[in-house]
PLY file of the C-alpha trace (Angstrom):
ply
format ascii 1.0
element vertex 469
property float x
property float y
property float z
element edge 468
property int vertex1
property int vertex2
end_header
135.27 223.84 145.83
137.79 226.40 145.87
139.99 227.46 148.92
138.43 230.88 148.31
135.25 229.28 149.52
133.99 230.08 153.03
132.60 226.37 154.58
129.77 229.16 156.68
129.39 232.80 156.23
127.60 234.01 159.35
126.03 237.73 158.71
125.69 238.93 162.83
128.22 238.89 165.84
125.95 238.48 168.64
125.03 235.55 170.71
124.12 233.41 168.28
126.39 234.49 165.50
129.66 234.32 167.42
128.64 231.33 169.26
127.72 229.55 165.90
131.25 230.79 164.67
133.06 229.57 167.76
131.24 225.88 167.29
132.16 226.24 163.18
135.47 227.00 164.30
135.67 224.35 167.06
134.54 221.61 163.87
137.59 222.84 161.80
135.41 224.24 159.33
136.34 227.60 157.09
134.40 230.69 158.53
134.05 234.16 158.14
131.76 236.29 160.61
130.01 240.05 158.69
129.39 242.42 161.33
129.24 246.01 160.74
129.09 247.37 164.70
130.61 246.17 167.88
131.45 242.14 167.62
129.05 240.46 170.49
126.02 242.18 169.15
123.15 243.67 171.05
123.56 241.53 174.13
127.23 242.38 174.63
126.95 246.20 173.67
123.58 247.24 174.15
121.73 244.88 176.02
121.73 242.02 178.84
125.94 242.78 179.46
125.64 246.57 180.33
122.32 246.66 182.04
123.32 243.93 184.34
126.12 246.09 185.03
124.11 248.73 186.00
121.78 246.62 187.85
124.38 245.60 189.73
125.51 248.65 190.59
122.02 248.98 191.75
121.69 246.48 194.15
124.96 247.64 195.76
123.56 250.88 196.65
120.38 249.42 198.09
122.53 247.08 200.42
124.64 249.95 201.32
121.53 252.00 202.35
120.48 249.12 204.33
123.85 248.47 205.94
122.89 249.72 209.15
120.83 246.48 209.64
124.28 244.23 209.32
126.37 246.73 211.89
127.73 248.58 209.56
127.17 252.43 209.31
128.12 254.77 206.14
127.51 258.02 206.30
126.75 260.64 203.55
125.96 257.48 200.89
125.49 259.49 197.52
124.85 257.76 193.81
127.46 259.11 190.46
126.03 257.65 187.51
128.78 258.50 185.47
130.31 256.41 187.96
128.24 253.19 187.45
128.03 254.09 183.23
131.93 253.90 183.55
131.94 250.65 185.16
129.41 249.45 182.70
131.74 250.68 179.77
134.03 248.20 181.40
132.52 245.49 181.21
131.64 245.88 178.10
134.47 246.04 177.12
136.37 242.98 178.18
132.98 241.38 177.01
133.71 242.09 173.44
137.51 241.48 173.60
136.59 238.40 174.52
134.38 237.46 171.88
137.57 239.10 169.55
140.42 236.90 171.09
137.82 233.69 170.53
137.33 234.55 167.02
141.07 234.19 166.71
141.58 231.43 168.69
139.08 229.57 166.45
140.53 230.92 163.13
137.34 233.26 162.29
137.81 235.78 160.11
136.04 238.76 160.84
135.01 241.22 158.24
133.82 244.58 159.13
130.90 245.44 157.34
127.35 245.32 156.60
126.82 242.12 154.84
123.53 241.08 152.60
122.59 237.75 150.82
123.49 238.36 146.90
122.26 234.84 145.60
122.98 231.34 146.08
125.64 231.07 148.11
127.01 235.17 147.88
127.58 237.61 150.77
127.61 241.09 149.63
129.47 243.42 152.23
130.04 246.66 152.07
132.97 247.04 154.29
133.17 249.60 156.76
136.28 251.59 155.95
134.31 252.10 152.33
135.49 249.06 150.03
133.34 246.01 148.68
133.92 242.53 149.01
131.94 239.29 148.08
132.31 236.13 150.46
131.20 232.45 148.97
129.84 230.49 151.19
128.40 226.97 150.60
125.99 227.70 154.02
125.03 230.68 155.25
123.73 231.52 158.91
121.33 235.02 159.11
122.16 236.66 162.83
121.16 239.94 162.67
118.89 240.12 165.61
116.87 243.37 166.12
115.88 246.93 167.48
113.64 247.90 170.14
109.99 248.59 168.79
108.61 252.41 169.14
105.60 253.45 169.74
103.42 254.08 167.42
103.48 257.85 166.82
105.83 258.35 169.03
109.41 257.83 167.62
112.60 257.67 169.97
114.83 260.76 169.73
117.35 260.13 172.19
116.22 262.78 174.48
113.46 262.00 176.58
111.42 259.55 174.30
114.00 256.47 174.67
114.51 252.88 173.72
117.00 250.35 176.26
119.59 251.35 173.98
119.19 255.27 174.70
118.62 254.53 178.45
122.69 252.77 178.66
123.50 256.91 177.79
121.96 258.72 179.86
124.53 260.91 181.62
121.65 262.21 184.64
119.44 260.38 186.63
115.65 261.48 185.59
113.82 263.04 188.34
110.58 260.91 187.05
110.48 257.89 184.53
107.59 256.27 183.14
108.14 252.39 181.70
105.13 251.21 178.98
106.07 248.06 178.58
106.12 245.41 182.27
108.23 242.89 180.69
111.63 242.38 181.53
113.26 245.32 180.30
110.96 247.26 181.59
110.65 245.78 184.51
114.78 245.90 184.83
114.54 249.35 183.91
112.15 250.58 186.47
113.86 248.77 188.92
117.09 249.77 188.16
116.37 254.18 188.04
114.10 253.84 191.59
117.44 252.73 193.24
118.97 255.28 191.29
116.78 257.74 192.80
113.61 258.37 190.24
109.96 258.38 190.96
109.37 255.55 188.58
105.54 254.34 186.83
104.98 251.15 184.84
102.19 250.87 182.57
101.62 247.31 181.15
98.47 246.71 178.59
98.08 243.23 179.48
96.05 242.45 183.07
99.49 242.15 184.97
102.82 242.98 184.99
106.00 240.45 183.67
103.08 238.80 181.98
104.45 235.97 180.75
104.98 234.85 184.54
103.30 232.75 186.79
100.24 235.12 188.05
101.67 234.42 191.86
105.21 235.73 190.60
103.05 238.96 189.05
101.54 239.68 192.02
104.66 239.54 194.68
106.59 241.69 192.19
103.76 244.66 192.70
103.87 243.97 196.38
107.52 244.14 196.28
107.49 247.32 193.96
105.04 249.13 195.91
107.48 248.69 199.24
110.24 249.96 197.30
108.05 252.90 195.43
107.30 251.87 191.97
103.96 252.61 191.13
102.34 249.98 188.33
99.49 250.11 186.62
98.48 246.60 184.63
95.30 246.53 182.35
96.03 250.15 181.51
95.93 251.34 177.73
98.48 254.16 176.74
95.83 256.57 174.67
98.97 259.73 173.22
102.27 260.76 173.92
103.43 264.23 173.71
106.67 265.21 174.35
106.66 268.77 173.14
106.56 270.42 176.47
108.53 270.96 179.52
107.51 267.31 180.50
106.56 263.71 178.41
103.45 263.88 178.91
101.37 260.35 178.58
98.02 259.48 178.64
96.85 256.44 180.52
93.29 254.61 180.31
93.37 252.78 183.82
91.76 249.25 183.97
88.95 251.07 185.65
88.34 253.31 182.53
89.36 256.62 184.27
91.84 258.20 182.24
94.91 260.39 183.47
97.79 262.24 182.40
101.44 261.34 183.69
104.08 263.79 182.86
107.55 262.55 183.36
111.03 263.61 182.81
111.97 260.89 180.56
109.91 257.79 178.89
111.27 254.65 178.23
109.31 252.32 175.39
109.51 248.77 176.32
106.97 247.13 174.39
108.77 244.20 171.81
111.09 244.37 169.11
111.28 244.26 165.32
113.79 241.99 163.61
116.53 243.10 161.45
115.31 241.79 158.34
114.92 244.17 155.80
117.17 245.14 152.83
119.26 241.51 154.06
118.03 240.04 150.65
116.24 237.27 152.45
113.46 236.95 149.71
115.38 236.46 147.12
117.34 233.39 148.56
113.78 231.97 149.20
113.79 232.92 153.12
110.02 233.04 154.46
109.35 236.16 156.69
106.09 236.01 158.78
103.64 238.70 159.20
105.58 240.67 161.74
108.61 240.26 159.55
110.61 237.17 161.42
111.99 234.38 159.51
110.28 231.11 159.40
112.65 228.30 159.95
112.46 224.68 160.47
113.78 222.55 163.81
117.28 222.75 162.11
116.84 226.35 161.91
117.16 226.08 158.35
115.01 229.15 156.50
116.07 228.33 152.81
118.47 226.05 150.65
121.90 226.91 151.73
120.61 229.39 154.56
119.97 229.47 158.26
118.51 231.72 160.76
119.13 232.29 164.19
118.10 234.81 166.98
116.38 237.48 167.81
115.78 237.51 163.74
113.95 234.32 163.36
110.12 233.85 164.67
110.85 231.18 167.11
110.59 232.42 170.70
111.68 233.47 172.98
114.14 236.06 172.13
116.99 235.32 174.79
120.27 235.71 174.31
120.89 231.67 175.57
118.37 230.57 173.09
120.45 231.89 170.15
123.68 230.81 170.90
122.29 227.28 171.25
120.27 227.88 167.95
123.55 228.81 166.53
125.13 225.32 167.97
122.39 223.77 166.60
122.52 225.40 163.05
126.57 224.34 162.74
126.27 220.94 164.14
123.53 219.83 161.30
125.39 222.10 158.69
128.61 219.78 160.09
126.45 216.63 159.73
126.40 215.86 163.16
123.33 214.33 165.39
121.12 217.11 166.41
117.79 217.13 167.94
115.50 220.27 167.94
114.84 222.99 170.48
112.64 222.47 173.09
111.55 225.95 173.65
109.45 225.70 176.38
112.06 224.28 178.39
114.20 227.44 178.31
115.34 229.06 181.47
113.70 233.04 181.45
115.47 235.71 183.86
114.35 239.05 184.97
117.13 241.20 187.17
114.83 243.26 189.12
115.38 243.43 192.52
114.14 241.15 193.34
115.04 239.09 190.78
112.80 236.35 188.60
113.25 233.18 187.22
111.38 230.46 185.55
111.48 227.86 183.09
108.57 225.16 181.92
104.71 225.72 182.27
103.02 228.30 184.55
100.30 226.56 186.53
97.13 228.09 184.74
99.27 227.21 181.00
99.60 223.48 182.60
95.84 223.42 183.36
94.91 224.88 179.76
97.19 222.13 178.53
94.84 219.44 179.93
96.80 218.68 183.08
95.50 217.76 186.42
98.13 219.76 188.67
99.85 219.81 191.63
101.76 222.14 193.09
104.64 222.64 195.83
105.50 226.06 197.12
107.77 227.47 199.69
108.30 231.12 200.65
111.69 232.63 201.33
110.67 234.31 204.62
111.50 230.79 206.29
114.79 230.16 204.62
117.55 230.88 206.80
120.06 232.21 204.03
117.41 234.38 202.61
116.89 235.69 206.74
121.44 236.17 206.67
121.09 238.21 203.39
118.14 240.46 204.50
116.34 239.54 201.48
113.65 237.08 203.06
110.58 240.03 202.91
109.34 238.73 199.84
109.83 236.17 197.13
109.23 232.21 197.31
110.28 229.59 195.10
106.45 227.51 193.38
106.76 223.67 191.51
103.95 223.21 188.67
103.36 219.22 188.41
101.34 216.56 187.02
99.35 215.50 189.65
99.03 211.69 188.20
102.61 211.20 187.04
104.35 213.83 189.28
106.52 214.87 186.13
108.11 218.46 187.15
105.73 220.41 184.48
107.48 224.30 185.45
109.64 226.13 188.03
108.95 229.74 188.93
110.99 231.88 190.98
110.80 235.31 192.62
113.07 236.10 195.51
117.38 236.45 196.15
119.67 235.48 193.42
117.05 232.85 191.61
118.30 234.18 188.38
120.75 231.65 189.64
119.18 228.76 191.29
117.11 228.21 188.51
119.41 226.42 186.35
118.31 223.63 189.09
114.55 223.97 187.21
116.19 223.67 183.75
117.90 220.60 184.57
114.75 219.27 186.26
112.33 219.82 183.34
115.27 218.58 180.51
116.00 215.56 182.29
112.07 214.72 182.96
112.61 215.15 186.65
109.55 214.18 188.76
108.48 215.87 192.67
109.90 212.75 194.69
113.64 213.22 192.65
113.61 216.84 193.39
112.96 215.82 197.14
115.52 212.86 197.42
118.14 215.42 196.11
119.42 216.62 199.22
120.21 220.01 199.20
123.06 221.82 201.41
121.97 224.22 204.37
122.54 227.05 204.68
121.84 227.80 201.08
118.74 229.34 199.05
118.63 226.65 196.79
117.52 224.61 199.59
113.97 226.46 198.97
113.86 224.10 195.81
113.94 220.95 197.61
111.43 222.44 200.38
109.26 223.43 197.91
109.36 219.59 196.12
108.55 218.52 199.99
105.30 220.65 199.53
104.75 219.26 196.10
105.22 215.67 197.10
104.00 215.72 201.13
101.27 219.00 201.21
103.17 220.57 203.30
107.42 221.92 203.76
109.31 221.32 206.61
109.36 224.76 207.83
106.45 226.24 207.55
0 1
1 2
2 3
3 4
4 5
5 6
6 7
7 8
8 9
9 10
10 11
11 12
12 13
13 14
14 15
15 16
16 17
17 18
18 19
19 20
20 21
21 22
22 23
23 24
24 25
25 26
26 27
27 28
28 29
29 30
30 31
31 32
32 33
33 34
34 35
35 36
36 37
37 38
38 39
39 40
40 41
41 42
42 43
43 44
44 45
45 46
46 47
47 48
48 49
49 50
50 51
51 52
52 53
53 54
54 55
55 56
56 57
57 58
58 59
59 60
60 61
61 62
62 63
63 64
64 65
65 66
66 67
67 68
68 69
69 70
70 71
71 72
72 73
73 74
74 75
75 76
76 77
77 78
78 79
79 80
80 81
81 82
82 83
83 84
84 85
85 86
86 87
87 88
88 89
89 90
90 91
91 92
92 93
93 94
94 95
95 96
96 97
97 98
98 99
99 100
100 101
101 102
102 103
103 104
104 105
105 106
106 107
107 108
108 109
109 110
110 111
111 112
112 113
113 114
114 115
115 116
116 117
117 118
118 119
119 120
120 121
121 122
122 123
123 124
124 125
125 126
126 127
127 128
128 129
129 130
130 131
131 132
132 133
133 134
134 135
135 136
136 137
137 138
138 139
139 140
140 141
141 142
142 143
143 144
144 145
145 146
146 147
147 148
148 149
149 150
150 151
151 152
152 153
153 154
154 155
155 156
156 157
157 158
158 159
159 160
160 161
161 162
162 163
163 164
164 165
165 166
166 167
167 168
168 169
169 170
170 171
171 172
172 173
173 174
174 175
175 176
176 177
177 178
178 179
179 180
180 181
181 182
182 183
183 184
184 185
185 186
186 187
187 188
188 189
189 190
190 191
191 192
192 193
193 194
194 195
195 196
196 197
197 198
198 199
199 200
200 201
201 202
202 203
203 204
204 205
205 206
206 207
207 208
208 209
209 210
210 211
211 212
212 213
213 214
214 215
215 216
216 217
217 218
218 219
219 220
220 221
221 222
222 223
223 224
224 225
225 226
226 227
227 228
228 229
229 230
230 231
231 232
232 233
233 234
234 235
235 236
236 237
237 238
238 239
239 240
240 241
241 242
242 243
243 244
244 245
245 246
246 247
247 248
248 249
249 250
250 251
251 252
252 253
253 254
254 255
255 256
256 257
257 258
258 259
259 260
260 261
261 262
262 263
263 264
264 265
265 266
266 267
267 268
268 269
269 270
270 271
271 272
272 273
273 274
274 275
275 276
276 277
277 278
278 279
279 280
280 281
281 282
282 283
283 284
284 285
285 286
286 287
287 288
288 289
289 290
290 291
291 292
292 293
293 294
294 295
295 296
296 297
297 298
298 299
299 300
300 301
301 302
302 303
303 304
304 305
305 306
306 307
307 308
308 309
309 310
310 311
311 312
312 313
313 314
314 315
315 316
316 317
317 318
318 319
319 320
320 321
321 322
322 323
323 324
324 325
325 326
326 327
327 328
328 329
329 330
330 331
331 332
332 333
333 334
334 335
335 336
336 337
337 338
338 339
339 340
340 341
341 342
342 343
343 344
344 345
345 346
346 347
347 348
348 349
349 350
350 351
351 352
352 353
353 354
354 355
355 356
356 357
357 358
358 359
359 360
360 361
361 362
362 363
363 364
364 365
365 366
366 367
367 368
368 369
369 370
370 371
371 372
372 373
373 374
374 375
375 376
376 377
377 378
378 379
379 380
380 381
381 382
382 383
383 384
384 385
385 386
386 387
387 388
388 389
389 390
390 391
391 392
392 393
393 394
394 395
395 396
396 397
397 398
398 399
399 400
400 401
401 402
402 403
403 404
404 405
405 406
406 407
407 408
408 409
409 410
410 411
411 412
412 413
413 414
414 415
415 416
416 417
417 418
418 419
419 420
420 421
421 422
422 423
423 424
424 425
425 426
426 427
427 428
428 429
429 430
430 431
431 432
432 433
433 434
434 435
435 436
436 437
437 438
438 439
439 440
440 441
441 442
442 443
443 444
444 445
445 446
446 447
447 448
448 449
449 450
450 451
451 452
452 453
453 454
454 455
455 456
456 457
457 458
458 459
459 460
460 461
461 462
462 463
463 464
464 465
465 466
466 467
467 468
């Protein structure tokens, strides 16, 4: 092959596409990475980077409102969103000067551009300051993750009908936002603006809210949101939208089939996303799109001779930012030749930032009984955990162990409480190394610390009962 020949051609800078370039790079292959925005992608620019920014930013001010409680008194505490935006910005920032200086270290070239597949082997870009340019490529890796999903009849405009991505601009706090959507954007959302200052709704469709939870972890989240404010409504069907007056008006079929109007200040649309997959030439290079138009791949994340998906694009859930970049590992090392196993998605790690925070990995306890388990399970609030009691954070959350009952094989770890978006990497190396109840317990774990909950909780699921409680 000729020197002119890329060894991969990734189309897509985020997670999974920079992180597969890094690993190409890492392998001493020849790579070239097509991105036509921001490198780092959605995640970086638009999505988990910024809003943990402001989420941060968010918890500050809540423990600063609460700072009496610790001895320490601030008086005339006031909130500047441009403020926290410009701290965000930041972040950003650095984020995707990192990702640049890595591309160089690695010997990536980056071409600016929007890049499609133009047969066997050909990356058609049209480059952003106007030119063309074809790339050959004896593999090609498909990154182009996705856009937030609007409601139907209802498009964004960028004004009071928004996506995520309009929500990182707004430049005033709303004095009322409604969320449809109770999954983790949502969810982060909602809890982000009622710190901020709004009177904030939820409506979720499905019976409860973060849905894809535990049902315990759903129903300590509306206790916590209802202390804190947040109204939520679960089992509720969104019936219109009308934004042409003063307010966003929305109309909401409760789950006890009364219906009501909301009218808000602004309306955030948090229900999914669509992939980027159109006008990419995918079905001419033989990729399969499903009904919902995500690409098909196999365990290699191979969609089509010569071509691999990864990301937010292909159908594979869930769509996390960790789950593409170790798609895109996964995609290089068998492109390389390398031993590779396939993903095990359902032992993926899923955080939610709200305050407070959520965490899980592995089976919930009704998905282990559906699966034909007998079940045990070990649970252990953080109202008795003496770090949680330091931090002021022990009013709600606890940390809940799904097992098999015969084999006491660690099944799933859910989280709601302090900083578990943390602790759960102590679940993902649990269910990857086929952990059982009595390892958890013989690890010991350090006091004072809220990971200790974990190995109280395994004394629950071993014993029947925690030391303290």
């Amino acid at each position: 092959m000729s020197d002119s020949v890329y060894d991969v051609v990734i189309i897509g800078s985020g997670p999974g596409g920079y992180v597969a370039a890094v690993r190409a790079g890492q392998l001493g292959m020849k790579v070239a990475i097509v991105e036509a925005n921001a490198m780092g992608g959605v995640c970086l620019n638009i999505g988990c980077i910024p809003t943990k920014a402001l989420l941060h930013s968010a918890d500050l001010l809540d423990e600063v409102r609460e700072g009496k409680r610790f001895g320490i008194n601030v008086e005339g505490v006031s909130f500047d969103l441009a403020g926290a935006m410009k701290h965000k910005d930041a972040v950003v920032k650095a984020s995707t000067d990192g990702v640049n200086f890595l591309m160089k270290k690695n010997k990536v070239e980056v071409v600016a551009g929007r890049g499609t597949l133009a047969g066997r082997g050909q990356v058609h870009v049209k480059l952003n300051d106007g030119g063309e340019r074809t790339l050959a490529a004896k593999q090609i890796i498909v990154a182009t993750g996705a856009q937030p999903r609007p409601f139907p009849g209802a498009p964004f405009d960028g004004q009071r009908v928004l996506s995520s991505t309009d929500m990182l601009r707004l430049t005033e706090v709303p004095g009322s936002l409604l969320c449809i959507g109770a999954g983790a954007i949502g969810i982060e959302f909602a809890s982000m603006y009622r710190a901020f200052g709004s009177e904030v709704t939820v409506v979720e469709a499905l019976p409860r809210i973060v849905p894809n939870e535990d049902e315990e972890v759903s129903a300590e989240l509306v206790k916590a949101f209802q202390r804190r404010g947040i109204k939520t409504m679960a089992g509720a069907k969104v019936e219109g939208i009308d934004a042409g007056g003063d307010k966003v008006v929305v109309t909401v079929t409760g789950s006890d089939g009364k219906q009501q109007q909301i009218g808000v200040d602004r309306l955030l649309v948090s229900i999914g996303i669509m992939p980027n997959t159109k006008d990419v030439g995918l079905e001419a290079a033989g990729v399969k799109l499903n009904q919902r138009g995500f690409i098909e791949t196999d365990g290699h994340m191979r969609a089509a001779d010569g071509v691999y998906a990864i990301g937010d694009c292909v159908a594979a859930a869930p769509w996390l930012a960790h789950k593409a970049s170790a798609e895109g590992i996964l995609a290089v090392e068998h492109i390389a030749g390398l031993p590779v196993h396939p993903i095990d998605y359902g032992k993926i790690a899923a955080c939610t930032y709200c305050n407070p925070e959520i965490a899980s990995v592995g089976l919930t306890e009704a998905k282990a009984r559906e699966r034909g388990h007998e079940v045990k399970v070990g649970k252990f609030p953080f109202s008795a955990n003496g770090k949680a009691r330091v931090l002021g954070q022990n009013r709600f959350g606890f940390i809940k162990i799904v097992a098999d009952k015969q084999y006491d094989e660690v099944l799933g770890v859910h989280m709601i409480g302090p900083r578990v978006t943390e602790l759960i990497s102590e679940g993902g190396l649990a269910l990857t190394h086929e952990a059982t109840g009595e390892s958890m317990l013989q690890t010991i774990h350090a006091h004072p610390t809220l990971y200790e909950a974990i190995g109280e909780a395994a004394h629950a699921l071993v014993h029947g009962a925690a030391i303290h409680i």
